[in-house]
C-alpha positions as protocol buffer text, in pm:
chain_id: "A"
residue {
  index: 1
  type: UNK
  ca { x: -1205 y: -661 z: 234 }
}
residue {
  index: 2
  type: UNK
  ca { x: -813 y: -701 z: 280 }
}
residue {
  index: 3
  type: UNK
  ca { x: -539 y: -882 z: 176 }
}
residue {
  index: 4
  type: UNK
  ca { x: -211 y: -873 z: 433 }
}
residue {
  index: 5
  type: UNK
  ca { x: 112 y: -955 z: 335 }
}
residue {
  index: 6
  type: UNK
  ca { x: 381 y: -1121 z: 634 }
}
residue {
  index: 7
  type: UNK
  ca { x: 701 y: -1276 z: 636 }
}
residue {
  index: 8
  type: UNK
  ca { x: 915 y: -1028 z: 479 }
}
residue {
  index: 9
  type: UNK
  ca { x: 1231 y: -908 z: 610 }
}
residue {
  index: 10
  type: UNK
  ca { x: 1643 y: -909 z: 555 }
}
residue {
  index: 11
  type: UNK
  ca { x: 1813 y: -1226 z: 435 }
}
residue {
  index: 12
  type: UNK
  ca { x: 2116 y: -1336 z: 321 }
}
residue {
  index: 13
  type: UNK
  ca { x: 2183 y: -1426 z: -42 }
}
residue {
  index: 14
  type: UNK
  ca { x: 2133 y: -1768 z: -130 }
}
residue {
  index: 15
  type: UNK
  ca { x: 1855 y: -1772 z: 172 }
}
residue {
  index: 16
  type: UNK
  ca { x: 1525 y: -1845 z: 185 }
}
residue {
  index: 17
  type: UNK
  ca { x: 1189 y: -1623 z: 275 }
}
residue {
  index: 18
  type: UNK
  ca { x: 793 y: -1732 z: 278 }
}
residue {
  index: 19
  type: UNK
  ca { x: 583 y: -1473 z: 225 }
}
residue {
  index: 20
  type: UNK
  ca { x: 180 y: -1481 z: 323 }
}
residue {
  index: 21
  type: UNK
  ca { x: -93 y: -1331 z: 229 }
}
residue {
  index: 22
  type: UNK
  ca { x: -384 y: -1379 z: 421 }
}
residue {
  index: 23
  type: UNK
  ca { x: -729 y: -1284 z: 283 }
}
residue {
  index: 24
  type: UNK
  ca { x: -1040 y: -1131 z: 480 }
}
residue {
  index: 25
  type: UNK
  ca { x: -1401 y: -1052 z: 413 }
}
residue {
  index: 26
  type: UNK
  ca { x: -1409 y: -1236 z: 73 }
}
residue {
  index: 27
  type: UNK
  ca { x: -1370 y: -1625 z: -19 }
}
residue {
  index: 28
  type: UNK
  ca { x: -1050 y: -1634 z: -199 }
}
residue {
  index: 29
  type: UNK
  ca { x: -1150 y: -1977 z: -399 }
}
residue {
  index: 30
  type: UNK
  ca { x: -1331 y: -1771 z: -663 }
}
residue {
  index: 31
  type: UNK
  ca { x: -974 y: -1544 z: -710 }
}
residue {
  index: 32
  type: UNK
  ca { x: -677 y: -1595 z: -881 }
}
residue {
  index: 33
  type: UNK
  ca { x: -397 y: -1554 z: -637 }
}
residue {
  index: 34
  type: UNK
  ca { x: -62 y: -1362 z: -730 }
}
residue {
  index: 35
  type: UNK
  ca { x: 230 y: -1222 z: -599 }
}
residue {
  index: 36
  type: UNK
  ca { x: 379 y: -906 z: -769 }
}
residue {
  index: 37
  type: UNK
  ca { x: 665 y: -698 z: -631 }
}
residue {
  index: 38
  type: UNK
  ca { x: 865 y: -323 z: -712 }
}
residue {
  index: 39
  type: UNK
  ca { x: 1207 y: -187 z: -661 }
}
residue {
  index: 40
  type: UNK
  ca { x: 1220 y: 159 z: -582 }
}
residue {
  index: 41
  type: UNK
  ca { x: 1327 y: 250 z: -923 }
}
residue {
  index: 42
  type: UNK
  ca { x: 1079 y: 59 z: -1133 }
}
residue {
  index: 43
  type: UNK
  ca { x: 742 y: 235 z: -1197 }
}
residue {
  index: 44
  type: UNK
  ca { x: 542 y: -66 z: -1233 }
}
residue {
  index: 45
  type: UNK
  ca { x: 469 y: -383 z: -1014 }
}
residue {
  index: 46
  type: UNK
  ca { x: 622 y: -671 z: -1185 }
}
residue {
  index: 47
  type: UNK
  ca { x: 439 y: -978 z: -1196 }
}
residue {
  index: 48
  type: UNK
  ca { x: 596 y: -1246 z: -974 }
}
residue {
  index: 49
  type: UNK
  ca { x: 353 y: -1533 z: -968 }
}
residue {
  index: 50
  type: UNK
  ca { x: 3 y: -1673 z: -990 }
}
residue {
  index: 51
  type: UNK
  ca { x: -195 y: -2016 z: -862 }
}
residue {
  index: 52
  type: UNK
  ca { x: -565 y: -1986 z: -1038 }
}
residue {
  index: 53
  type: UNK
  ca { x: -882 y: -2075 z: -916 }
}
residue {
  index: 54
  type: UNK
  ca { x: -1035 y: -2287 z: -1035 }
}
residue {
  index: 55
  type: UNK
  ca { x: -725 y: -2565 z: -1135 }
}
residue {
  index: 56
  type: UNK
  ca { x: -422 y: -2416 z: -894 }
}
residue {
  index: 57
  type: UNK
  ca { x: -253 y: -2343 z: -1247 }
}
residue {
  index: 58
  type: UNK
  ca { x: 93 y: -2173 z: -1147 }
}
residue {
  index: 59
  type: UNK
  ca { x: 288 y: -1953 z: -1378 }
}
residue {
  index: 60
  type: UNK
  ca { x: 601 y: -1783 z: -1276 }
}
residue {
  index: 61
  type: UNK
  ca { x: 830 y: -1488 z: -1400 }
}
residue {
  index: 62
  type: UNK
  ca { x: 1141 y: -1619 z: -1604 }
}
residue {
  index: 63
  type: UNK
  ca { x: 1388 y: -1504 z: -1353 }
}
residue {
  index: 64
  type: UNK
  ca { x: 1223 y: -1655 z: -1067 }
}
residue {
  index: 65
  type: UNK
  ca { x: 1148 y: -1984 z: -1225 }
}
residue {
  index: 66
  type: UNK
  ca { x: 1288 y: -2295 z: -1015 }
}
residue {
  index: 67
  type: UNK
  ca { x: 1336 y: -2080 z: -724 }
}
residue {
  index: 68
  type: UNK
  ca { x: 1012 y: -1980 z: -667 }
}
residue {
  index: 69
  type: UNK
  ca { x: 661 y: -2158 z: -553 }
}
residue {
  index: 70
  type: UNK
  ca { x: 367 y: -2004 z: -533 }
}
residue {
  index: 71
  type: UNK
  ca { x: 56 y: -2221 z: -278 }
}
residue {
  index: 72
  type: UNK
  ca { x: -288 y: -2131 z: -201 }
}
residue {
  index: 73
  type: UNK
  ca { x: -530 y: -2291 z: 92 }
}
residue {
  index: 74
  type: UNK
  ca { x: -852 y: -2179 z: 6 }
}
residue {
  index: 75
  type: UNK
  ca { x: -987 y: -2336 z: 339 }
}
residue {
  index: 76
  type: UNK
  ca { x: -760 y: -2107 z: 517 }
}
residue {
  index: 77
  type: UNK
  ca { x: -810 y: -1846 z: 278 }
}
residue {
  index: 78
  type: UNK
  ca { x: -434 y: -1758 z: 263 }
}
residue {
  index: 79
  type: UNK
  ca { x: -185 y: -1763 z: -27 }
}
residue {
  index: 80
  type: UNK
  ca { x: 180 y: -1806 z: 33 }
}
residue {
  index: 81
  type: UNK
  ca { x: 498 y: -1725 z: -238 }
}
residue {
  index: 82
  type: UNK
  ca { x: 828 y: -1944 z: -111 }
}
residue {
  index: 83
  type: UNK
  ca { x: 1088 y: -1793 z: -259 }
}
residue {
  index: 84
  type: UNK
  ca { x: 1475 y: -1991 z: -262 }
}
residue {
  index: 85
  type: UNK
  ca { x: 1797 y: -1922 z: -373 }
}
residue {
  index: 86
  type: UNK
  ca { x: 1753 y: -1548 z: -309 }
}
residue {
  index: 87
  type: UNK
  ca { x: 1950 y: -1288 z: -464 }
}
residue {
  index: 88
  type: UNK
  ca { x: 1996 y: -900 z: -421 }
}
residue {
  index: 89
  type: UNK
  ca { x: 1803 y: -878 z: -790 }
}
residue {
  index: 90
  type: UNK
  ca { x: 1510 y: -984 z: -555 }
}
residue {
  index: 91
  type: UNK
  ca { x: 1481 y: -711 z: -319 }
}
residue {
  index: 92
  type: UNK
  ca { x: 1174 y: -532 z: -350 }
}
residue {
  index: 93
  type: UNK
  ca { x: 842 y: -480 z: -206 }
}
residue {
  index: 94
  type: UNK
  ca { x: 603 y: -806 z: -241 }
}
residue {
  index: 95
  type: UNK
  ca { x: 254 y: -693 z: -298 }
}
residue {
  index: 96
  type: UNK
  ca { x: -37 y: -995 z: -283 }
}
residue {
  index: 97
  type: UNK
  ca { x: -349 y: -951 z: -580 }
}
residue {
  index: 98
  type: UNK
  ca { x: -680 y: -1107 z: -554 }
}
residue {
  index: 99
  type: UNK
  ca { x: -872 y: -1097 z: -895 }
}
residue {
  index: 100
  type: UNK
  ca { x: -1139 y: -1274 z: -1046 }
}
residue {
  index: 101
  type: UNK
  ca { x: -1141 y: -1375 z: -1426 }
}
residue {
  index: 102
  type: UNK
  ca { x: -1247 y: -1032 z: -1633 }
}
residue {
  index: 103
  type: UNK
  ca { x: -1101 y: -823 z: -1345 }
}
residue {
  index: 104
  type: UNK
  ca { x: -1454 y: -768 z: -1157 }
}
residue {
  index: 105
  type: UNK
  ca { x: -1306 y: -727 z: -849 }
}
residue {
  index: 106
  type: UNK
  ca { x: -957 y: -667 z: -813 }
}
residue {
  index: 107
  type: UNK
  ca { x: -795 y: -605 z: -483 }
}
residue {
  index: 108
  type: UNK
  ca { x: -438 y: -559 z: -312 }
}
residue {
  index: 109
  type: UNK
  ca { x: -260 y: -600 z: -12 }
}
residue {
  index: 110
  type: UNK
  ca { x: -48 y: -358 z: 148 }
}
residue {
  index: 111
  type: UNK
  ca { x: 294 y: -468 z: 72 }
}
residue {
  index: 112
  type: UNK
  ca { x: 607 y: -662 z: 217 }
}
residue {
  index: 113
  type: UNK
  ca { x: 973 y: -570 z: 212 }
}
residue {
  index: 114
  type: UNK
  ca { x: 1203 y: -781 z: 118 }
}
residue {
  index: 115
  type: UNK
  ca { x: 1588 y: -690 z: 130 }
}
residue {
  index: 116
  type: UNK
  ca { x: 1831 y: -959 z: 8 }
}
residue {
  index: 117
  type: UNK
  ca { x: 2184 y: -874 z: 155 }
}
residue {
  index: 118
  type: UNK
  ca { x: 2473 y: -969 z: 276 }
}
């Protein structure tokens, strides 16, 4: 079972990133799909995003609301986060979370940096 995260990297404030998560040795389409990230300071992972399954409900963080878009393709078993309007508030490490409803099974991806500067 893994999860890897792609497309991170250095950009530009005001730019534009898509991260990827891509999913092996389970069926996403029974997992809620969500992107969390962490700043080297913070102690927690803060939650970025989620798309459900079943529905593709999306709910975003306040502060990356509008910018943000968060798209699964359950036939390709990936989940992407496409974030816009970047700003050096959103540099952090972007970790992708599988879990079903009651938290059965629960897994992570390895992480993706993401450095917003100019």
């Amino acid at each position: 079972v893994r999860l890897v995260e792609s497309g991170g990297g250095l950009v530009q404030p005001g730019g534009s990133l898509k991260l990827s998560c891509e999913a092996s040795g389970f069926a996403i389409k029974e997992y809620h799909m969500s992107w969390y990230r962490q700043t080297p300071t913070s102690q927690e992972r803060e939650f970025v995003a989620v798309v459900t399954s079943p529905g593709g409900y999306t709910r975003y963080a306040d502060d990356v609301t509008g910018r943000f878009n968060i798209s699964r393709d359950n036939l390709r078993n990936t989940a992407s986060l496409q974030m816009n309007n970047l700003t050096a508030e959103d540099t952090a490490v972007y970790y992708c979370r599988a879990v079903t409803t009651g938290r059965s099974s629960n897994y992570w991806g390895q992480g993706t940096q993401v450095t917003v500067s100019s």
